[in-house]
C-alpha positions as CSV (number, residue, x, y, z in Angstrom):
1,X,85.8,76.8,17.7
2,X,84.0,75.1,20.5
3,X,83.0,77.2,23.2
4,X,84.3,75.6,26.5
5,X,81.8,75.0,29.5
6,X,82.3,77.1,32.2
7,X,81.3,75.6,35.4
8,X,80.4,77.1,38.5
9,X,82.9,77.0,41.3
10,X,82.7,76.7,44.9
11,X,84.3,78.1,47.8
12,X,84.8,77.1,50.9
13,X,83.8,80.2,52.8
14,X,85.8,79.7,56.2
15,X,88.9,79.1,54.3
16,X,89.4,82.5,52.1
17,X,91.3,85.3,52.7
18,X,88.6,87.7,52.6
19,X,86.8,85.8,55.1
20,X,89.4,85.1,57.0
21,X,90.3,88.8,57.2
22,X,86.3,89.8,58.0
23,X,86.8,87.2,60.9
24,X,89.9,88.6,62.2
25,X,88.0,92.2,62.3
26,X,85.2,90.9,63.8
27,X,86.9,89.5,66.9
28,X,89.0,92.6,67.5
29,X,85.6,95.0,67.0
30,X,83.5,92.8,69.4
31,X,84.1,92.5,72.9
32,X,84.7,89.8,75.1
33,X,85.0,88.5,78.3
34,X,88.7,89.4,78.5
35,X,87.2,93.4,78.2
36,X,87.1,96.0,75.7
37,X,89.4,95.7,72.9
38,X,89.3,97.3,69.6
39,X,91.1,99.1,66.6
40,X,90.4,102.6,67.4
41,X,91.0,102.2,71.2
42,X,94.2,100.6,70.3
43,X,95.1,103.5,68.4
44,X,94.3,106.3,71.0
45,X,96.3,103.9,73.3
46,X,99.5,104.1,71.4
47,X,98.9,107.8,71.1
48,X,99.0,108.3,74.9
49,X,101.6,106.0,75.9
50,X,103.9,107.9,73.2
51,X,102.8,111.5,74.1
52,X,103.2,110.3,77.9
53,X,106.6,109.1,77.3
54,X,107.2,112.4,75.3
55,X,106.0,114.7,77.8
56,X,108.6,112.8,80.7
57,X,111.4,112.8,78.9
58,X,111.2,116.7,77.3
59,X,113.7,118.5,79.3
60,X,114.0,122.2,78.0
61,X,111.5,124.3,79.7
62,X,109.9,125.5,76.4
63,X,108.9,122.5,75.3
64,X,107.9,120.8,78.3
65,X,104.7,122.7,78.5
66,X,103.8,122.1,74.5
67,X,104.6,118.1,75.7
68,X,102.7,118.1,78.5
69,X,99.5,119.7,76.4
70,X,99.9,117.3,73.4
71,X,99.7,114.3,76.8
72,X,96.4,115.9,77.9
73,X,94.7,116.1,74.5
74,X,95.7,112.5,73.6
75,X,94.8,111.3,77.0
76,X,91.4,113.3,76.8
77,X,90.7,111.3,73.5
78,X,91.8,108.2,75.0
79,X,89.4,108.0,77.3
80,X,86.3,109.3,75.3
81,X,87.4,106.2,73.0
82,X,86.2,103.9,76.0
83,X,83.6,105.9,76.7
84,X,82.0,106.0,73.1
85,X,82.8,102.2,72.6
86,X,80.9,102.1,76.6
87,X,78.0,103.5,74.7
88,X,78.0,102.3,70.9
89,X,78.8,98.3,71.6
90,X,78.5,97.2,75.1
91,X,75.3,99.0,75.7
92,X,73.3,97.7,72.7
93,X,74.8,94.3,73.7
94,X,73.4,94.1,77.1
95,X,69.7,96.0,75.7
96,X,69.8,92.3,73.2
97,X,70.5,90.0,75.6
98,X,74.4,89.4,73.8
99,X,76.1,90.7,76.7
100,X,78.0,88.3,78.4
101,X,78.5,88.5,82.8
102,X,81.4,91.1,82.3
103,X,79.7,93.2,79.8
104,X,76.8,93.3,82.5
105,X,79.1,94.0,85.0
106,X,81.0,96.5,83.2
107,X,77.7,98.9,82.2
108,X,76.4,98.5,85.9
109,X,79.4,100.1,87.2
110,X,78.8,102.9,84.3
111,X,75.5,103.6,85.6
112,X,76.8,103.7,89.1
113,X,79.1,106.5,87.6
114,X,76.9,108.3,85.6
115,X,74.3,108.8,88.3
116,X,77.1,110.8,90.8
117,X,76.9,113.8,88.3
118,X,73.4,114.4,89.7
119,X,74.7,115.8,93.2
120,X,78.7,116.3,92.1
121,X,80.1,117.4,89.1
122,X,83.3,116.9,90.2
123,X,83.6,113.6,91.8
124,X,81.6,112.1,88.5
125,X,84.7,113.6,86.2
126,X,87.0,111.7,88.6
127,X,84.9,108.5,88.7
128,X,84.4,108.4,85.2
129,X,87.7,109.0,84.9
130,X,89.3,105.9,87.2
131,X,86.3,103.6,85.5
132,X,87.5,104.3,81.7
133,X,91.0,103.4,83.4
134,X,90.1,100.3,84.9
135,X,88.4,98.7,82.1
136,X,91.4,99.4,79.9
137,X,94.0,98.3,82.0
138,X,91.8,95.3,82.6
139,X,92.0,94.8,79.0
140,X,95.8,95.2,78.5
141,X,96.2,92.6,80.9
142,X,94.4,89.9,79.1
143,X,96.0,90.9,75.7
144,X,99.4,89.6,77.7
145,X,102.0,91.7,75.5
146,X,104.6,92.1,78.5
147,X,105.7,95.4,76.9
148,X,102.6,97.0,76.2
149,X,101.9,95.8,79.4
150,X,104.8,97.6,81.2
151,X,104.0,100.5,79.2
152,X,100.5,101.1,80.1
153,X,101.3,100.4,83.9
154,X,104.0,103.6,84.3
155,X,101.0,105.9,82.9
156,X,98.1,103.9,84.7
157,X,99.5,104.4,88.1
158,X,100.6,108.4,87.0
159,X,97.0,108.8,86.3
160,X,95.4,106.2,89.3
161,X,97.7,108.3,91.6
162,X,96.5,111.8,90.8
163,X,92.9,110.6,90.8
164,X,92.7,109.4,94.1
165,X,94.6,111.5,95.9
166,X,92.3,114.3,94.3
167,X,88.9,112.6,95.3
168,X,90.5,112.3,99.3
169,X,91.3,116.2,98.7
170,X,87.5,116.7,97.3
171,X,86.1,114.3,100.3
172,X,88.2,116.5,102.7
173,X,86.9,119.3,101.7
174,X,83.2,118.4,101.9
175,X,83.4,117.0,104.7
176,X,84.4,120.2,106.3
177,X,80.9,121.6,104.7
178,X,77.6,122.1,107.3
179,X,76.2,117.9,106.7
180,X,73.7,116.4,108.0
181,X,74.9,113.5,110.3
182,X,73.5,111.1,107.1
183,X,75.9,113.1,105.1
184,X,78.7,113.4,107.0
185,X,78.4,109.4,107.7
186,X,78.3,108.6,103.5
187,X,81.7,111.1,103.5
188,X,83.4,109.3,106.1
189,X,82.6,105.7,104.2
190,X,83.4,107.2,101.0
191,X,87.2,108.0,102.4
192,X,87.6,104.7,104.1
193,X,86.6,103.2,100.6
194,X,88.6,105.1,98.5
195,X,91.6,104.6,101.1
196,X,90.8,100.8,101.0
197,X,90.9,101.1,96.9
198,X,93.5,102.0,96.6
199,X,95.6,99.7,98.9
200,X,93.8,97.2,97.4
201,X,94.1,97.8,94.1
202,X,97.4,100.4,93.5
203,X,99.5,99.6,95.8
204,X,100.1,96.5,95.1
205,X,101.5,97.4,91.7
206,X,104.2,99.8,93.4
207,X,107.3,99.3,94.7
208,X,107.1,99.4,98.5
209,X,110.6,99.8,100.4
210,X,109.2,101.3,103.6
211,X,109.3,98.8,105.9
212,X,106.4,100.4,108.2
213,X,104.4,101.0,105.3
214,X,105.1,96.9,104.3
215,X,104.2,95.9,107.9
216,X,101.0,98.4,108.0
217,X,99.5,96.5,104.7
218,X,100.4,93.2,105.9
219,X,98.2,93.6,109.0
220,X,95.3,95.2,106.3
221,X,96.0,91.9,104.4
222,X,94.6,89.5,106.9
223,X,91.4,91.1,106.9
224,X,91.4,90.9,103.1
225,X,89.3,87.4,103.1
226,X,87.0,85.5,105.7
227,X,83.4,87.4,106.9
228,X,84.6,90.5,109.1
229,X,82.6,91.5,112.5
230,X,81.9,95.1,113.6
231,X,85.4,95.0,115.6
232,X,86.9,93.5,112.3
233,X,85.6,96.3,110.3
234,X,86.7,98.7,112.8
235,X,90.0,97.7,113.0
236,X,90.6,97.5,109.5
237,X,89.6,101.2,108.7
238,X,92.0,102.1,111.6
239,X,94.7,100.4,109.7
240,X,93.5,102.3,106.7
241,X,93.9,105.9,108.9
242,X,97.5,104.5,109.6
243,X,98.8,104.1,106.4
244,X,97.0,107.2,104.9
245,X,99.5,108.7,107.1
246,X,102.1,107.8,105.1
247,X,100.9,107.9,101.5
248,X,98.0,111.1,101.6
249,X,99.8,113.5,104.0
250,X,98.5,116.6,102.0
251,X,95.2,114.8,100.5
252,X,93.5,114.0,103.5
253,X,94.8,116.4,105.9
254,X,95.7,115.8,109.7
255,X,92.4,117.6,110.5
256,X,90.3,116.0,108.4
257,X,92.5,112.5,109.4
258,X,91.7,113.6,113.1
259,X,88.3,114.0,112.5
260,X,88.4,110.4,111.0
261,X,90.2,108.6,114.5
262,X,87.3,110.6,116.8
263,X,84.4,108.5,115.1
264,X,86.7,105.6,114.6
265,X,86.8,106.2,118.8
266,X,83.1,107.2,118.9
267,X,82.3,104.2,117.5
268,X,84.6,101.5,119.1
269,X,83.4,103.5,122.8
270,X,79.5,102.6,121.5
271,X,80.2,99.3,120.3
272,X,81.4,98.5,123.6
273,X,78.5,99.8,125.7
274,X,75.8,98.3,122.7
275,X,76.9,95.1,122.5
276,X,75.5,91.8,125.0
277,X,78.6,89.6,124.4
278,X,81.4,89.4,126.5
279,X,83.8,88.5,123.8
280,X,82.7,90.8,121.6
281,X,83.4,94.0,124.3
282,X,86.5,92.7,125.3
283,X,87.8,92.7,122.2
284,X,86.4,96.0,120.9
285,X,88.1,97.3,124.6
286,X,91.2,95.7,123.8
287,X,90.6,97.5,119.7
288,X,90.0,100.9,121.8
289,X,93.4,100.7,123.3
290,X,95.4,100.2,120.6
291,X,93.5,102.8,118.8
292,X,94.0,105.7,121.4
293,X,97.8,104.7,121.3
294,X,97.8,105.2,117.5
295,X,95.6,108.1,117.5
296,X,98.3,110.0,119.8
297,X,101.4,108.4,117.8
298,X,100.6,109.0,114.6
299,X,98.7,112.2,114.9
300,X,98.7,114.0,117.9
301,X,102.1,113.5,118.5
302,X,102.9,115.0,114.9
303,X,100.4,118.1,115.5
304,X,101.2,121.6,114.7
305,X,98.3,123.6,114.8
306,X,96.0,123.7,118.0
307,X,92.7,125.4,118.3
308,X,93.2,126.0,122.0
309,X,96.8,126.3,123.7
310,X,95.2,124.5,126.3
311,X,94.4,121.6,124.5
312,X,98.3,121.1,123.9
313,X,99.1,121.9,127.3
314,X,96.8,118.9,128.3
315,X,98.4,116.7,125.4
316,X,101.7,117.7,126.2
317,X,101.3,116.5,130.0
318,X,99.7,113.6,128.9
319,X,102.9,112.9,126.8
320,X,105.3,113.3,129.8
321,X,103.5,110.4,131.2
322,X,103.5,108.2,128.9
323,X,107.2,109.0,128.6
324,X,107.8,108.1,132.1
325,X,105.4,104.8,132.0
326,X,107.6,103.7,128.8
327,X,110.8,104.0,131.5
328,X,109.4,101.5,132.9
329,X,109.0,98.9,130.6
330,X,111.9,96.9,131.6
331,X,110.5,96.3,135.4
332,X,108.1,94.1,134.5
333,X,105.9,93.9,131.3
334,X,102.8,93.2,132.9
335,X,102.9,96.1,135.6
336,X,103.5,98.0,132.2
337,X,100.5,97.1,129.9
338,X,98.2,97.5,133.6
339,X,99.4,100.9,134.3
340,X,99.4,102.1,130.4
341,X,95.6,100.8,130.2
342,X,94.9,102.9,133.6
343,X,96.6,105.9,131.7
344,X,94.3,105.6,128.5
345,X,91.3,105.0,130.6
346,X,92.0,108.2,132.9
347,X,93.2,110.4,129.9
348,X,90.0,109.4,127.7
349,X,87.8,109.9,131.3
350,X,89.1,113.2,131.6
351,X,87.7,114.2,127.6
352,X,84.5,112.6,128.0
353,X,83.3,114.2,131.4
354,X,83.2,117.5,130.1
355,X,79.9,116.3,128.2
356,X,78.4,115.7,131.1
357,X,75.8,113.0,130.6
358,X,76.3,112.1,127.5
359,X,78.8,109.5,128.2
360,X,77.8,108.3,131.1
361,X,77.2,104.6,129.4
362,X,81.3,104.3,128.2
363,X,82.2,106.5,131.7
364,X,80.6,103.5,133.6
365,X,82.2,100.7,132.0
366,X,85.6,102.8,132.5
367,X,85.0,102.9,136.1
368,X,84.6,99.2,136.1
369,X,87.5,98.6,134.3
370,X,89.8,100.7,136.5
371,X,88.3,99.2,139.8
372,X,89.3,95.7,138.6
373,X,92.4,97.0,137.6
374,X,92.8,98.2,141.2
375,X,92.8,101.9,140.1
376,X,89.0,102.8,142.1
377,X,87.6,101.0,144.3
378,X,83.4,100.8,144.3
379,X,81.3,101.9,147.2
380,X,77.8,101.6,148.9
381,X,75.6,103.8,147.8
382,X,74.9,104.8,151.6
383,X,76.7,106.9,154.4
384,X,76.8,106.7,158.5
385,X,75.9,109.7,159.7
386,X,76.2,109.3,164.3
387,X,74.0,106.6,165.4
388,X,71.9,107.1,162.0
389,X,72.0,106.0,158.8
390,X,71.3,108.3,155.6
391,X,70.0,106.0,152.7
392,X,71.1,108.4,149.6
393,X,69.4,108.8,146.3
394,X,70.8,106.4,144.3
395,X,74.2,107.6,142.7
396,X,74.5,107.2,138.9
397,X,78.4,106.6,139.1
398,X,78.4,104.3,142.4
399,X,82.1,104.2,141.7
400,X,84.9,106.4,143.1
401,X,88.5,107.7,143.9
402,X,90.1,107.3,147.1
403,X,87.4,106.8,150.5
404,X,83.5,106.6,150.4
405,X,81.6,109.8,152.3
């Protein structure tokens, strides 16, 4: 019997299952551009989004608490799935060159992260946390699945929402520790930032029916793009202060929100007196106004607690007038808005004197303003005494009420 030939066959490689199948593996294992996507993230993923859904819709009182556990574990391996796959792939990617811009990206931020555990524990756990978040949600977005998608976002904003408002509380609470005036100026930015964040970034993805709240972000908007001055910047962060009154009433306190408005004030007063263009102070001036009107509105006004009752004694007067200057409105607008600046100036005068000297830059440019407002009128810095005149030392203010001596 003749023993046939057996030939050797050839395959095309790209074209088998197997390979096919290796490929597929490959591209879900490796990541991309479009962020972080693989099998066993995909997995914890599911996990949480099923355990979250669990833990919401358990009503008996037993088993809410068993629900709400099984959420936490699965959420806690859920995130150290990111963070291993942080470690294992994008890591060794970047160390050979493989990494592509938003892998880079991606492990800079990390590091950013990982150094805060240095000086606090607690604010790395919470950074960490929002980073792993990010990435992810980044990543669902790309994968466009409109359910997943709408799945992910109820328990992304659940979990973006209790993070920030506990790293305002954590902020608040520092801040009230003994700082240094470095310190104390790295916590204020750091609430300002996180308040900006989250505007930016959550908000956005919520449904917003107040329509304050709507108006307040659509004045934060329009300094959203374009290269912001000093006045700019200021102004924005008092927008911020605003709408944290609505949205982190017991995360950022009104005393630590107070404390926020007087260097907001502080540093609109020395921005006026520092800067040589005219422009510039005006509208800093201008910026200073509307920011003592909100700082009495929206926080002052609202007030419970008072060091001193003389301090609400003072407020409390200062409200009557503005009371009676709003009466007027209707007279004439102009009168109004003259009369209301003279009012702020006066009622900001009357804080800043008990310092003494150490306003006397922003006292003097108040002074001005009110004598061309018609409020004080300026004087010689000389007197008649008989048939002789006294040349005085020169006076620092120059300016005041009523007649000269």
């Amino acid at each position: 019997m003749e023993a046939r030939e057996k030939s050797l066959r050839i395959y095309d490689t790209k074209r088998t299952f197997f390979s096919k199948l290796s490929s597929t593996f490959t591209k879900i294992l490796t990541p991309t551009k479009a962020g972080i996507n693989n099998l066993l993230i995909g997995m914890k993923r599911s996990s949480v989004l099923k355990s979250y859904t669990q833990s919401i819709e358990c009503k008996e009182e037993e088993k809410k608490d068993a629900a709400n556990k099984k959420f936490e574990e699965s959420y806690s391996l859920y995130l150290e799935a990111i963070d291993q796959l942080v470690i294992d792939t994008i890591y060794k990617r970047v160390k050979t060159n493989a990494a592509t811009d938003f892998e880079k990206d991606a492990l800079s931020k990390y590091y950013n992260v990982i150094h805060l555990k240095e000086n606090d524990e607690l604010e790395y756990k919470l950074r960490k946390q929002k980073y792993l978040l990010e990435l992810d949600y980044n990543n669902v977005k790309e994968m466009k699945k409109q359910k997943l998608q709408d799945s992910y976002n109820e328990l992304y904003l659940y979990e973006m929402e209790q993070i920030f408002k506990r790293l305002l509380k954590h902020y608040s609470m520092k801040l009230s520790e003994r700082l240094t005036p470095i310190q104390k100026e790295e916590m204020y930015d750091k609430i300002f930032d996180t308040l900006e964040d989250y505007i930016t970034n959550i908000l956005p993805l919520k449904e917003v029916t107040d329509p304050e709240l709507i108006k307040q972000c659509s004045l934060f908007e329009t300094y959203e793009v374009g290269k912001l001055d000093q006045v700019d910047m200021l102004d924005k962060r008092m927008i911020l202060l605003g709408i944290s009154r609505k949205l982190f009433v017991h995360s950022l306190p009104l005393i630590v929100a107070e404390k926020c408005y007087i260097k907001l004030l502080r540093d609109t007063r020395n921005l006026i007196v520092d800067t040589k263009i005219p422009r510039k102070r005006e509208n800093a001036y201008q910026l200073l106004l509307r920011m003592f009107e909100q700082y009495n509105n929206k926080l002052l006004a609202v007030k419970i607690y008072w060091d001193k009752p003389e301090q609400k004694n003072e407020y409390m007067k200062f409200s009557e007038k503005c009371k009676a200057l709003e009466a007027t409105r209707e007279n004439g607008l102009k009168n109004y808005e003259i009369n209301k600046q003279i009012l702020y100036i006066r009622e900001d005068m009357r804080k800043l004197e008990k310092y003494n000297d150490k306003y006397f830059r922003i006292l003097q440019y108040y002074r001005n303003r009110l004598v061309n407002l018609g409020d004080m009128r300026a004087v010689k810095n000389s007197c008649k005494t008989g048939r002789y005149k006294v040349m005085k030392d020169r006076v620092r203010k120059g300016i005041i009420d009523g007649a000269a001596c």
